[in-house]
C-alpha positions as CSV (number, residue, x, y, z in Angstrom):
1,X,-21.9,-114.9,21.7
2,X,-19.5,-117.5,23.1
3,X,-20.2,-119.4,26.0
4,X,-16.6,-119.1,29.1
5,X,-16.3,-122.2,30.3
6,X,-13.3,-122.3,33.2
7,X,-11.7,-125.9,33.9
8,X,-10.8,-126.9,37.3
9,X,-7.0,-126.0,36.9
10,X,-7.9,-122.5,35.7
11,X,-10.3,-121.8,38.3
12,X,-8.2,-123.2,40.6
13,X,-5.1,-121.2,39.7
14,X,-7.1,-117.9,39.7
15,X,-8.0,-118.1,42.6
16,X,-5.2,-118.9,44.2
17,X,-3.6,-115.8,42.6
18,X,-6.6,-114.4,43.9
19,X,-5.7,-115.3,47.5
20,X,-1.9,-114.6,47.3
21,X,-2.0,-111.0,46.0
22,X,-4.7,-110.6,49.4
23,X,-2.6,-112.1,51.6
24,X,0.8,-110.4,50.1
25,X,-0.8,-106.6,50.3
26,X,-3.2,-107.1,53.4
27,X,-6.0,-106.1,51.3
28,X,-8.2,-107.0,48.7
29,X,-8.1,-103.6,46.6
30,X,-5.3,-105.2,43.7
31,X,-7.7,-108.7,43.4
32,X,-10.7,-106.7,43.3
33,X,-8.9,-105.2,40.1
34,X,-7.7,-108.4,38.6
35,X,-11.5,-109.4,39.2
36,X,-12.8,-106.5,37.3
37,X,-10.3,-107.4,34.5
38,X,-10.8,-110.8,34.0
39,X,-14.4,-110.4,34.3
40,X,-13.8,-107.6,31.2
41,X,-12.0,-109.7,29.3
42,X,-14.4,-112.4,29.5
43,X,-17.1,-110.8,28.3
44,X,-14.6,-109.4,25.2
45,X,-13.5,-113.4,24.6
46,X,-17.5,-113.9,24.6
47,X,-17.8,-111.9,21.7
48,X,-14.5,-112.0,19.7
49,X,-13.2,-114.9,20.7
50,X,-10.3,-114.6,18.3
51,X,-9.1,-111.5,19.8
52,X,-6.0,-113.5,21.5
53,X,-2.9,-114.6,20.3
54,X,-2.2,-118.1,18.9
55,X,0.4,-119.8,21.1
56,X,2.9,-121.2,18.2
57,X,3.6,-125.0,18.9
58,X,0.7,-126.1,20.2
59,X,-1.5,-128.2,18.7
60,X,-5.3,-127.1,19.7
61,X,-4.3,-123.6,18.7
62,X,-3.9,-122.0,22.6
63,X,-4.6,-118.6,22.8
64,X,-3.5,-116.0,25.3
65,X,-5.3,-112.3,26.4
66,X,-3.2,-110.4,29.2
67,X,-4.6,-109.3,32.0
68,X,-3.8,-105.8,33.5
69,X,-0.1,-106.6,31.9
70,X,0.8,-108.7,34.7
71,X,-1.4,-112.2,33.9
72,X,-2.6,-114.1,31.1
73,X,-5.8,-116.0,30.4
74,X,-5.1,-119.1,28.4
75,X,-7.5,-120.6,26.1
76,X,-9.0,-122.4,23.5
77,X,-12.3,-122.3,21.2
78,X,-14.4,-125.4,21.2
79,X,-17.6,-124.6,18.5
80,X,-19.5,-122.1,20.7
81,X,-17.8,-122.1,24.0
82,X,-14.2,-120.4,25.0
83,X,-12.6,-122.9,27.3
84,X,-10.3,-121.5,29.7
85,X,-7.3,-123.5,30.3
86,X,-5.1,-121.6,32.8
87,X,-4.3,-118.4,34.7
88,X,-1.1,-117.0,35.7
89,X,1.7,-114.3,36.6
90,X,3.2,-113.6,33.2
91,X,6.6,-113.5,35.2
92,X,6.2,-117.6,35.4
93,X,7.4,-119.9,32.7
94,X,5.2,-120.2,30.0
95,X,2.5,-123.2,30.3
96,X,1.8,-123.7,26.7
């Protein structure tokens, strides 16, 4: 099993999305499902932490998992631990 490791910036972002969909449906019910899915998909990146696409042009080989169709989790594989480099709408320019 891999180790999830968030940086700052991902955490950061997260839950700022976190916070936005609250504030934008007065309620918590839509982040209480992004919750659930992220927390899914981590424990699916902990043990197949290959599972995501390969981002073309970059150069740590970036991988991407959606979340719930609307978000991505992007990452990359350091020996035993999945470093998580960002979150974010899918609707946004691409990061990587």
């Amino acid at each position: 099993m891999f180790k999830i490791k968030w940086t700052p910036e991902a955490e950061k972002l997260y839950f700022e999305t976190l916070e936005y969909w609250i504030n934008h449906n007065k309620s918590n019910n839509y982040s209480l499902k992004i919750i659930a899915e992220v927390e899914r998909k981590e424990k699916l990146l902990s043990a197949n932490p290959f599972i995501g696409a390969i981002i073309f042009g970059t150069k740590e080989q970036i991988r991407r998992v959606l979340v719930l169709e609307d978000f991505s989790i992007y990452y990359r594989i350091k020996e035993t631990t999945v470093e998580i480099l960002s979150f974010g709408a899918n609707k946004k320019d691409s990061l990587f």
